[in-house]
Structures are given as C-alpha cells and as structure tokens.
N, C-alpha and C positions, 0 to 999 in steps of 0.2 A: 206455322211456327218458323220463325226466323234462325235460319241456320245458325248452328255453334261456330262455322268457322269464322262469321261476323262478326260473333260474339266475341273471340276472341281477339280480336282487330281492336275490338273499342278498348277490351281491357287492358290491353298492352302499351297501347296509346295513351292510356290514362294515368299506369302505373309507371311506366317512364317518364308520365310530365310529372307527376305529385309526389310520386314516394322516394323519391330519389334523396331525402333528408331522414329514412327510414332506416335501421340497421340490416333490416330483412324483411322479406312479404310473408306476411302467415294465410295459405290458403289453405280454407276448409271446402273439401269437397265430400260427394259421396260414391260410393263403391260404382256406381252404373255408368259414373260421368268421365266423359275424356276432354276433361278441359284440363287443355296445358297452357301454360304462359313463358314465353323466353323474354326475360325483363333483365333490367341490365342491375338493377337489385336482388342480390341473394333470396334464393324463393328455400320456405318450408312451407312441404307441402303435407296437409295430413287429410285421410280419409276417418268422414264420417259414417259411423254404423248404425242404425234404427236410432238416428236422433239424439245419438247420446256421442259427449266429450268424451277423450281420454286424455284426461287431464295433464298426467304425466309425460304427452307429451306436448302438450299446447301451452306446459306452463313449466317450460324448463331453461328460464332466464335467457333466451333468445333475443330481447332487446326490442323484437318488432315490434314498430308502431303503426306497419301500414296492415288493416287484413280485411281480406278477402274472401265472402261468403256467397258459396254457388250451392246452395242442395233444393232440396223440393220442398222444407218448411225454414226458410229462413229465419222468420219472427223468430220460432223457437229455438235456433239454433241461437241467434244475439241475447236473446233470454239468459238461457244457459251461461253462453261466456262471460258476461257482465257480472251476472251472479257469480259464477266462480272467483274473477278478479278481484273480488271482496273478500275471498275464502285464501289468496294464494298470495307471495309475495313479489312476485312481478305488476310492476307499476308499467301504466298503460294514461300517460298523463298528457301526452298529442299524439293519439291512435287515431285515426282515420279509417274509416269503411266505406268497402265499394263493395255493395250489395247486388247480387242479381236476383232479380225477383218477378214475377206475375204480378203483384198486386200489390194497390199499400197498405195491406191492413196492417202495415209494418209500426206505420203512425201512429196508431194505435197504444202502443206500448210505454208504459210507465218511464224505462230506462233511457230514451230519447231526452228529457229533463235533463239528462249528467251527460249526453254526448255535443258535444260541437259540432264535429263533421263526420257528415254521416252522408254518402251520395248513393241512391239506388237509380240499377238500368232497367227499365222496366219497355215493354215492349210495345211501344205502341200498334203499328199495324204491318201488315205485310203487303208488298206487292209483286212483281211478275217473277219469274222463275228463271233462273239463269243453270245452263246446262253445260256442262262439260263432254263433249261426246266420243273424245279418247277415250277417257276411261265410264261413261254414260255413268255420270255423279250430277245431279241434278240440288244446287240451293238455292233457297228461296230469300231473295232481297225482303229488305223493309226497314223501319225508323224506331230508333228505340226513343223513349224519352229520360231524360238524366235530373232526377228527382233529391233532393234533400227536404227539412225539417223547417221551418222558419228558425224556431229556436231564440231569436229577440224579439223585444216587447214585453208588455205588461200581460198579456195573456194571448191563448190561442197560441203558445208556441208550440206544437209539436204539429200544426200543420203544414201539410207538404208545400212546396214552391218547386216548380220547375225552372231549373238552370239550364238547360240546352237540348237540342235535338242532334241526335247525331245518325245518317243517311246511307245505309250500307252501301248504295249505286256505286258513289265517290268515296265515302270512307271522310267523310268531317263532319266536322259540327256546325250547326246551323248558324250561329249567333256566335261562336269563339270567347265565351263568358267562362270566367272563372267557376269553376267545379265545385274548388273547396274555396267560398269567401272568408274573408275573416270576420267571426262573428263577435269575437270577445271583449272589441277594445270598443264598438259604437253597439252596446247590447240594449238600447232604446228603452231604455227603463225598466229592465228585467228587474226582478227581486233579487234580490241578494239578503236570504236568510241569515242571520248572526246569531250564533249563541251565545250568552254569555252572564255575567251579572253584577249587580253592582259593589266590584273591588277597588278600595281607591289605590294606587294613581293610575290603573289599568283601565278600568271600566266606570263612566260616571254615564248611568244609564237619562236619568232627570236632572231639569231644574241644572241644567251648568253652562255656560259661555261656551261656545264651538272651541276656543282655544285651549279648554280645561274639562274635554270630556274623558281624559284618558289616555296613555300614552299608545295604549292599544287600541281602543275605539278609536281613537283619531286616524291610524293607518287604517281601519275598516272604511269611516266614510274617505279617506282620500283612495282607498281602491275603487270603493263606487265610484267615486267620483271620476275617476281615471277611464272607467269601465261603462259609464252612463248608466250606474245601476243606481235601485233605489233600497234603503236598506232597511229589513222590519226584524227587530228582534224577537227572537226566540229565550222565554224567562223561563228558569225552572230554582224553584227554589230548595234545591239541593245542589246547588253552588258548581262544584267543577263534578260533581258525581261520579259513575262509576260505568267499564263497559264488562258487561259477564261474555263469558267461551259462550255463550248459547245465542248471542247478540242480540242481547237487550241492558238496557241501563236507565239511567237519568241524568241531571245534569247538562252541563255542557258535553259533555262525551259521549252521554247514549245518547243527545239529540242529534249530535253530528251523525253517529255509527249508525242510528234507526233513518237515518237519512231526511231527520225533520229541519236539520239547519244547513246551510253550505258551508258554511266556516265557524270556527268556533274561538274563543279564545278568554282570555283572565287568568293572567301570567301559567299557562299552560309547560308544563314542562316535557324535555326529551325522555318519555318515558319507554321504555323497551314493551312494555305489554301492549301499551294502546299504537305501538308503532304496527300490530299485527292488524288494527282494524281499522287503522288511520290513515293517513299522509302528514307528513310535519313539515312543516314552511322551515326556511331559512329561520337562524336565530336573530330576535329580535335585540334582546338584550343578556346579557349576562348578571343572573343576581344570585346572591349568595343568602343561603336561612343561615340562620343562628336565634340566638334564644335571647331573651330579656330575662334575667333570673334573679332571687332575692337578694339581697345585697350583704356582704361579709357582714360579721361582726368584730368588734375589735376584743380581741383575743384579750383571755384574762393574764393578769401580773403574773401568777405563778405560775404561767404554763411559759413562759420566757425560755427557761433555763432547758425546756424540754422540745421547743422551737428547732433548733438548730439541729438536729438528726432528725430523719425521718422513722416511724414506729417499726421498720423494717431493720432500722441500724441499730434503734435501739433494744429489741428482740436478739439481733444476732452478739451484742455486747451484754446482755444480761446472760444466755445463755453459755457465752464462754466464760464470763464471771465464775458460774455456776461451777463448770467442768472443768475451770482451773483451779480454783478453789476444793473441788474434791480430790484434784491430781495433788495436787500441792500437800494437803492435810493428809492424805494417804501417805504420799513420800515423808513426810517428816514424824510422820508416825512411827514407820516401818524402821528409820532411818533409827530413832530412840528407842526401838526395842531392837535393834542389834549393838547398841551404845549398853544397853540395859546387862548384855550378853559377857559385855567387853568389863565393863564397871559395876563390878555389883552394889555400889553403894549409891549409883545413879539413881534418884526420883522422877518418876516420870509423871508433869502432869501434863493432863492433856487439854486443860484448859489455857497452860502457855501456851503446847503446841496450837490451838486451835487460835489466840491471839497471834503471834510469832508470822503461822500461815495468813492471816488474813491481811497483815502489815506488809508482808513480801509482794502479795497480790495489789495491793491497792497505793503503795509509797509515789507508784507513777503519777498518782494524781491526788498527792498529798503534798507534794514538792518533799518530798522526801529526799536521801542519797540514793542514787540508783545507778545501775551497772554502766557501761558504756553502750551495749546492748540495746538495755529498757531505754536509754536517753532519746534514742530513735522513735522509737514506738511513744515516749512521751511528748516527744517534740510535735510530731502527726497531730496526735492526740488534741494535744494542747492547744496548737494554732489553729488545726481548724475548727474545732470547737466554739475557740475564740472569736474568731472572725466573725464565722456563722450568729455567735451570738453578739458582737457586737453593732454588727447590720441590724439585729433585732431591735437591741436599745435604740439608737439613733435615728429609728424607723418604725411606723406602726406597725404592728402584725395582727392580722386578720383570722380567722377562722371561715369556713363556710367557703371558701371562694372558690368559684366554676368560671374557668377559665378557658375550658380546650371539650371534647369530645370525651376524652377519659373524665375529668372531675365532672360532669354530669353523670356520664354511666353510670360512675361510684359510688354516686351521693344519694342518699337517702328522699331525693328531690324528683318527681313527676314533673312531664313535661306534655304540653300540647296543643291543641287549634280546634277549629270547628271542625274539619275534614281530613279524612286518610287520607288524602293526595299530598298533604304535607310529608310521607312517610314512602311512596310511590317508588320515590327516585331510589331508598336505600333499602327495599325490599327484600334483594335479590342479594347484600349484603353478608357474608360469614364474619367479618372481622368482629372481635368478641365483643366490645364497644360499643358498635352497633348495632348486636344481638341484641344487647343491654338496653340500647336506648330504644328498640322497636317495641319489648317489652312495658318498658315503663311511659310509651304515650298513649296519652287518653286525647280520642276526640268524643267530644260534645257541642252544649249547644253556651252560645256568649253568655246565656244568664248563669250555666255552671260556671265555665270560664270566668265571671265577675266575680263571684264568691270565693272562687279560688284565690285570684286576685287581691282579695281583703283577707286573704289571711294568713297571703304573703309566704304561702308554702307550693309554690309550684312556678316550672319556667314556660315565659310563653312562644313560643314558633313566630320569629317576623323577616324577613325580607331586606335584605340590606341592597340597596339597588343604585346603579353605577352613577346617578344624580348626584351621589351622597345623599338621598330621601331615605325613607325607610315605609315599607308597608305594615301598616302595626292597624291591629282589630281593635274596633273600637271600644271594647272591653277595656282595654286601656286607657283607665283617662290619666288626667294632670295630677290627682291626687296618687295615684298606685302607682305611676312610671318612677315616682320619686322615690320608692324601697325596691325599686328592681335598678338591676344595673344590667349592661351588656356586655356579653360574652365576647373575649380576644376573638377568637378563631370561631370560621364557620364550620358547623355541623357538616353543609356539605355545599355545593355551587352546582348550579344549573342553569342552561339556557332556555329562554321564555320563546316558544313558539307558537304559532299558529296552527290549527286544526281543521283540515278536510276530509272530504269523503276519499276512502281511497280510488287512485287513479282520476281525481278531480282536474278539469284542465282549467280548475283557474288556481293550482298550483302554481306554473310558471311564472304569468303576470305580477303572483303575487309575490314570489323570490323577489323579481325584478324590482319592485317598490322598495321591498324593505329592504335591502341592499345601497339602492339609494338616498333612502331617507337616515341611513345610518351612517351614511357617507358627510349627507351635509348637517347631520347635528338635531334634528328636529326633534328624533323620539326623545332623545334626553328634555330638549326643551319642554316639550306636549307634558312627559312626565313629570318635572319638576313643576311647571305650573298646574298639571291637577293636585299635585300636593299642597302647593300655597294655598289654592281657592277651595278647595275642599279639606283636606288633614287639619287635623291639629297640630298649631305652628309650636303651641305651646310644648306637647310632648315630642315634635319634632326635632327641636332646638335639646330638651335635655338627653333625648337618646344619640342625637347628633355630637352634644357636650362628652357623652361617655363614650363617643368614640373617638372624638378629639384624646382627650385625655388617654387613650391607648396608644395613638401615632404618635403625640409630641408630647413630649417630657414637660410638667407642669411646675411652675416655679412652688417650691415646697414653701408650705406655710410652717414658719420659726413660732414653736411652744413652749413654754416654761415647760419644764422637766417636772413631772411628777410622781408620785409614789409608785401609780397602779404599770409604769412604766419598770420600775427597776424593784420592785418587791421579790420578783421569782429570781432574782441576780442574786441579790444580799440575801435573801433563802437559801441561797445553793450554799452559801458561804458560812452557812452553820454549822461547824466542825465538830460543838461542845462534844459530840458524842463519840471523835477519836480519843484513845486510851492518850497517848501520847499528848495531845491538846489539853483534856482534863490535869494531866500528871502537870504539863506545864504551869497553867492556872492554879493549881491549887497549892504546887510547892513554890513558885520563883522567887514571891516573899521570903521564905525562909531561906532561902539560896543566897540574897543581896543580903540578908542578917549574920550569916555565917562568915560571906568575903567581910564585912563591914567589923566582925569580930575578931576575924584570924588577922586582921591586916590592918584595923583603925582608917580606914581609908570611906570615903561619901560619895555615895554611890548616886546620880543623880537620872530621873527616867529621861526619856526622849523617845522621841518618834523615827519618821523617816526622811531619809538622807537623799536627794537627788541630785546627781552628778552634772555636771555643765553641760554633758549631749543632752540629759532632755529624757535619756530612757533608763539610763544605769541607777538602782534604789539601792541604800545601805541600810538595814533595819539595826543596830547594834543593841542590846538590851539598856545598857545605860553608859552613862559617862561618868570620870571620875580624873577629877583634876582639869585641866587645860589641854594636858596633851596626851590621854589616854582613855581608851575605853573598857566595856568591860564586855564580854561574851558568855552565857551559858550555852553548858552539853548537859540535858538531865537523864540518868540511864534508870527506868523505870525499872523496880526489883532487882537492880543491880548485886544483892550482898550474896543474893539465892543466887541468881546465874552465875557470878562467881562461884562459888562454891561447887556447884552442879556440873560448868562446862568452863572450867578454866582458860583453859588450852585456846577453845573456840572462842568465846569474850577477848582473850586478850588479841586476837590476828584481828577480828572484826572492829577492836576499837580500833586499831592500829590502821585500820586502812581507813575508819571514819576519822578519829584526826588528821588523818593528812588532808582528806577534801574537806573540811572543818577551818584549817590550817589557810589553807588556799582563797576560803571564803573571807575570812579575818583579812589577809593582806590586802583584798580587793577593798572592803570597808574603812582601811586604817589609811588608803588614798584617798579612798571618795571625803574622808572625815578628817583629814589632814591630819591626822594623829599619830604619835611618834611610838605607843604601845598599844597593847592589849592585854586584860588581864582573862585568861581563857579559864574559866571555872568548871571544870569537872564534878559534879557533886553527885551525891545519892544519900538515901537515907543514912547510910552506915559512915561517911566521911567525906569529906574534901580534900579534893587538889587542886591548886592553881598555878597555871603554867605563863610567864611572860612570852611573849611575841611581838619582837620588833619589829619594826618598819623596813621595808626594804624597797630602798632607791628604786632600784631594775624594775621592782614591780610596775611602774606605769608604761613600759613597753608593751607589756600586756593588751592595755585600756587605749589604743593607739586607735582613737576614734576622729 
C-alpha cells in the first residue's frame, strides 16, 4: 500500500491547482484516518461514523463546491450526499470531486449521469521502499492513476477515462493533462432530456418551422445547440403537473424531480414549493395572468338615479333618514305636549306633527328654505350627487363590470383553467381577495371549460406576455372571446422560468443563454412569431383590441339621446307625492282667480327665464302687464296653524318672506321687470304685497 504521506502530496497539489474558485473544501473522512490537507483554500473538515452523514453539519450553507472523499466505502458515501442534496437546500451546481479510492466500482453508479467532474486517485502499483533511518519510518513509493467518467456522448457515459499518472519518486504527473476537462460546452451529442408540452407561444412541440417552435423551446434547442446536445422530449399529458413532500408527481415537474427529464419548462413559474425540489433558471420573461371575463351589461334606465352613490352610501343615508326622522318626531312631540301644558286650548295633532317633521328633514333636497347650516350639508349633497349623476347621463353605465382583483372576488362569477398551477403562485396568499379568488377557481378539463364558455358565466385564466401576445386556451375561440372582455389589472405577475434537477450544472450555461438572448431581443421575437404561425390571429387582435382600448382613450361614438338613458332622471323627479307639490297643483288655479278678482288685472302663464351668464333661472308664476310679474306663497292649512300657533306662524312667515323677498328681486332683474305682485294666499283669504325693483340689486348678479 502506498503510503498516506504521498497521498497527501498529490491532494494538495490538486486542491491548490483546481479549487482555488471554491469557497471552501468540504472533506469527508473517517474516524481511523489521518489524512490532513494544508490547502490554501479554507478546509471543513468532517468525520464520518459507520457510513452515515451528519447532515447538519455537511449541509449548513458552507458554499463548498470543491469535496473531498477519503473513507473505506466511498461509492457509498457519494450515494448518500447526492441523495441528501436533493433533500437540503444548499445548491451544489459546479461541485467537483476528488475521490480516493481502491477501485471503480464507483462507475458503476446511477448519480455519475448528473456529475461533470468527478476525478478518483486510485492506486495503481507499488514500488521499492524508501526509509528514514533517523526516526526508522520506512514508505513505500508507487503510481496512483487519476481517473474520471467519460460523461459525453450519445452513450456509455459513465465509463471511466484515465487523465494522468502521477509518480510518487518525483511527486508529478506523468502527461500534465487537465484533471477537470471541460465537458459541458462540446458534450458530443449527449441527450438532453426536455420536459414539457404543447403550450402556444412556449412550447410548439410538432408540425412548426424551427423559428416558431416556441419562445421556450427555442432557447432549449439553442442550449443544445450551444452544448452539442441532442434534444428528446419528455411528454406527460398532465401538462405542468405536480411534485408531492414524498417525491413523486407528473407532469413536467415530477418528471424533472423523479429525475426522468433534465430540464423542464412551459411558462414555469417562480414558485416557492417546487424551489425546494427544484433549481430555477434566470427569468426568462415577465408575464402577467388576468382573466378574460363576461362582458358588462348596460345598466337599466332606472337604476341612473341610484348609479351615482355606492350601496354602502346609500345604506348609511337611509339609516340616518331613519334615526333623524325618529329624533326629530320625538322632539316635536315632546315639544307640543309641553305647549299642550302651557295652552290648554292647544290641539294637538300628530299627524301635522308627523308631516311638519318629515318636511324639516327632507326641504334639503326639496329645494325648499333652509337654515344657513342645512345650506352646507345641501350644497355637498347636491353637487355631488349631481356631478356623479350627470357623468351617468352623458355616458353609458354598465353593470357586471370586473375590473381589478376585488370585482372578481365579489362577484358572483367562477373563474379558471385546465391546471392548479395557475393558482401556485398565490397559494401561500392571506390577503381576503385572494382567499376569495382561491376559493372560487375551478380547474378542469377544456371540454368543461368550452361549456362554460357558451354560457358566458365564468372568467377564464390567460397570460398577458410582454410581446403584447397573449397566451389564451383554445377553448377560446372567435365566437366566445367576443362576450368576454379583459380585465384592467393583473390578478398577479410572475416570471417564466426554467426547470432543473436540483444542484444541476447545466444551470450556469444555461443563465448564461438566457441572459443573453434577452439582451438581444430574440425571446420576444421566437414568442411573437409562434403566436402569428400558430394562435389565433383572430382572437388575438380582439383581446389585444380590449387592451388597447384600456391604455388609450377611444374616440367616443356621438348617439342620439334616448329614453332608456334618462328614464331613472325624470323618475327621480316625480315629486307628485310631496304634500306641498300636490297643494301647489291642485290650488294655483284658484290662486291666479282670486288676484284676477281682487285686482281686475290678466294674469298670463310662462316658463323659464335664463339669465345672459348662461346658468342663472327665473321661474316667476306668471306675468301681468309689460312690466310686472306675479309670485305665489301657498301656506298649506294655514287658518288652523293660525289659530293653533299664532305666535310661531307669524316669526316663521316673517323670516320666510324675507328669503321669499330676496328671491323676487333677483327674478324682477333677470325679467327686466319694474314690479311684483307677491300673493300670499290660503284657503281662508288673500293678501297681496307690491315689490319693487331695486336698482342696487344687480351688484348682487356681478357675473
């Protein structure tokens, strides 16, 4: 046996020429052995016990990629760690191995497939005996031989090839040949397994021009190609599949993880689960899902007027209605039975009270007289009410519309695809939204998904991909894309990656590619031409049309104005059923008969009046003569509230003619008119008050 201190000669030698690009040496020895190494690389050193890892400490993010195996069953000791690097998450993706060993039945071994470099010292022979007679230490010379794997070619790779002899006499190698060749970049026709299947514009597996296999397939053959590899797909028709905690699956992900493919891919996402059993390439592209979903309706006429607050505004404004309205009728209850206390000859009904309160509560939006107070809260009210609704008018209003992540979650609307991998990314999701949305997708198979489709009750999962293409299932054809429409905003964004066996070293290479090829533009190219020559240009163009029409503002198509547009407006403005309105209506005739009586004077109707700004209206009841108008005040049940609350009737007129007063002078400018005949009436009598013009008044109207 060729002495250990030879041994260590050659490894020192080797570990200072090669690993010096390594963060640290990971050596595995066992308890018996005194093999030390002084390398100019940071060494961990760990002792092996009966054959077995201690994981904990050979896999605690150490970064080594050079290691080194001395014990008495090596095979099994590479066994072991290979296997575990699949179980741990230290990546191990240009690890090298300098193996000492007896023998090759090392070759032998399945895991050699997934190694590059792998170099064993094996022993060839001994010869004469050199002695130290200071200390009578007697080692024995000899020639190890310096063995690796073939590893390229179409077959027979994992037999051995010797790389050099090295001669303990002198301490070199016989030939001075590189140790670790590089095998990866001329791998002489190796296979290179693919998983994957046919998704357009990713994967066009048949039957397509080399420039339109895919934007993915196509970086697969230019890796081969790059690599001298030859490429044989791996088909599994459960699409991107699944990998289970116990490692097994289908798809492209159990065929990577069972180790039946070396790469995998069909728009593959950065997922957190399969990162534990996987390797993930550099991102390829950036694409964003979102949904194709039924398309609004246009909203009925009379839901207009109830458009412009949301059901949340309009809940919190009924409910104050409510609880102002019982405040209100309480107080002016309470208030007439301490009146009741004061006056005993007071009647109290409480069917005024209960009109009286409902008038105080509602004049805001009656255009009634209102405090200085309420004018604020009317003004609010009013404008933006207005606003809100006149947006409505002059614009269609829709119903149904799924816009964002919320209006799906909320909506009464399923959504989904053929595979849970559409759902991968947002799994691991709390946000409520996306509780929501996890809940309500369904995956099945495209014949469900078509039926769904016809009957226009469900949204469907597509791909919005940086070409401006879109990846859409061909459940979709030209007749159903045209009642779906597409979603503003993406559900979620993700990048489209590559898939390897963990610790694979043709990770690097293969960063390096796509890095480059996304440098100079190509994937988009690859991608958008397997779209043209494969997709439908036809649904391509209208889902492309509906996202146009999201970015850039579309010149509005001008329509005559129709009923079902303004029906719920002039609804809202059906008042017949204020007390005050009716009273108007059904008395004013008799009101223009009484002035026409007491006065001989010809009362003529009219409309309305608009001022030279453009916004200022004068409604006047009628005209009379040339240079005067006439005004009603009609005080509903006037003779009884006289009677009943004198006192309070007369302050309350007193303060409504003066805003009464103020309104007239603003009319008798806009109408150029030199009077006003102001009619007070009620059942019980008239009064008629003159109101003249007043000059000053137009500083007022200083528009």
């Amino acid at each position: 046996m060729i002495a250990p201190l030879f041994l260590n000669i050659i490894i020192r030698t080797i570990a200072n020429n090669y690993f010096n690009d390594s963060m640290c040496i990971l050596i595995l020895t066992e308890n018996n052995n005194d093999f030390q190494l002084n390398a100019l690389t940071p060494i961990v050193n760990i002792r092996i016990t009966n054959n077995s890892l201690n994981n904990n400490l050979v896999f605690h993010k150490y970064g080594c990629q050079a290691i080194i195996i001395n014990t008495k069953k090596p095979s099994l000791i590479l066994q072991k760690l290979e296997s575990q690097m699949k179980l741990h998450g230290d990546r191990f993706n240009s690890r090298k191995y300098l193996i000492i060993a007896n023998n090759i039945d090392i070759f032998n071994l399945p895991e050699l497939n997934y190694i590059v470099n792998v170099l064993m010292i094996i022993p060839a022979n001994t010869s004469e005996e050199e002695c130290i007679l200071f200390n009578e230490v007697c080692h024995k010379h000899g020639t190890f031989k310096l063995v690796t794997h073939k590893y390229i070619g179409k077959s027979q790779n994992n037999d051995p090839v010797i790389l050099d002899f090295w001669t303990t006499n002198n301490n070199s190698f016989t030939y001075g040949n590189n140790l670790y060749p590089d095998k990866l970049h001329n791998q002489e026709g190796r296979t290179l397994r693919c998983a994957t299947f046919n998704y357009k514009p990713y994967s066009i597996i048949k039957n397509s021009p080399l420039n339109a296999i895919g934007s993915e397939n196509a970086i697969a053959y230019e890796f081969a190609k790059n690599l001298n590899m030859s490429i044989v797909y791996v088909l599994d028709n459960k699409e991107w599949g699944v990998i289970y905690d116990n490692w097994t699956g289908d798809g492209i992900l159990g065929n990577v993880a069972l180790d039946k493919a070396d790469i995998g891919y069909g728009a593959l996402y950065t997922w957190a689960h399969e990162y534990g059993f996987l390797d993930l390439s550099k991102p390829v592209v950036r694409t964003g899902i979102t949904c194709l979903v039924p398309a609004p309706k246009l909203a009925a006429g009379w839901l207009t007027p109830i458009l412009p607050f949301s059901l949340q505004m309009w809940l919190y404004f009924a409910l104050s209605f409510v609880l102002i309205s019982i405040a209100t009728i309480g107080i002016t209850a309470v208030i007439s039975m301490q009146k009741l206390k004061t006056y005993k000859k007071i009647i109290i009904s409480y069917r005024i009270i209960f009109n009286q309160s409902l008038i105080r509560i509602t004049k805001i939006f009656l255009m009634q007289s209102v405090s200085p107070t309420g004018k604020i809260v009317d003004i609010s009210l009013k404008y933006m009410f207005s606003l809100f609704l006149y947006s409505l008018v002059i614009s269609a209003s829709y119903t149904g519309v799924i816009n964002n992540v919320f209006d799906l979650a909320n909506s009464d609307i399923n959504w989904g695809a053929t595979q849970n991998a559409w759902i991968y990314s947002i799994l691991e999701e709390e946000r409520s939204d996306y509780v929501k949305l996890l809940r309500k997708f369904i995956a099945t198979s495209e014949e469900n998904l078509l039926q769904f489709a016809e009957k226009n009750q469900f949204a469907f999962s597509i791909e919005r991909l940086p070409s401006g293409q879109f990846a859409v299932g061909n459940y979709i054809t030209e007749d159903i894309v045209q009642n779906l429409r597409l979603m503003h905003e993406d559900l979620y964004w993700e990048y489209c990656v590559f898939m390897l066996r963990k610790s694979s070293p043709l990770l690097y290479p293969l960063d390096k590619l796509i890095n480059r090829l996304n440098e100079v533009g190509l994937i988009k190219f690859w991608e958008k031409k397997a779209a043209q020559t494969h997709m439908n240009l036809r649904v391509q163009n209208i889902v492309g049309y509906y996202r146009a029409s999201q970015t850039k503002q579309p010149n509005s198509v001008v329509v005559t104005l129709q009923w079902i547009h303004v029906e719920g407006v002039f609804g809202s403005y059906n008042l017949d059923a204020i007390k005050a309105i009716q009273w108007g209506r059904d008395n004013e005739k008799c009101a223009i008969e009484a002035i026409c009586t007491a006065t001989g004077l010809t009362v003529v109707t009219t409309g309305l009046w608009l001022h030279e700004c453009g916004f200022i209206v004068a409604s006047p009841d009628g005209l009379v003569r040339d240079t005067a108008m006439k005004s009603n005040v009609y005080l509903s049940n006037g003779m009884q509230i006289y009677q009943n609350f004198c006192k309070m009737i007369a302050t309350t007129l007193f303060i409504m003619l003066l805003k009464i007063i103020r309104t007239v002078l603003m009319q008798l400018h806009i109408l150029n008119r030199a009077m006003c005949y102001l009619i007070v009436w009620t059942l019980a009598q008239i009064v008629i008050v003159q109101i003249k013009r007043s000059e000053n008044w137009a500083d007022n109207l200083n528009i």
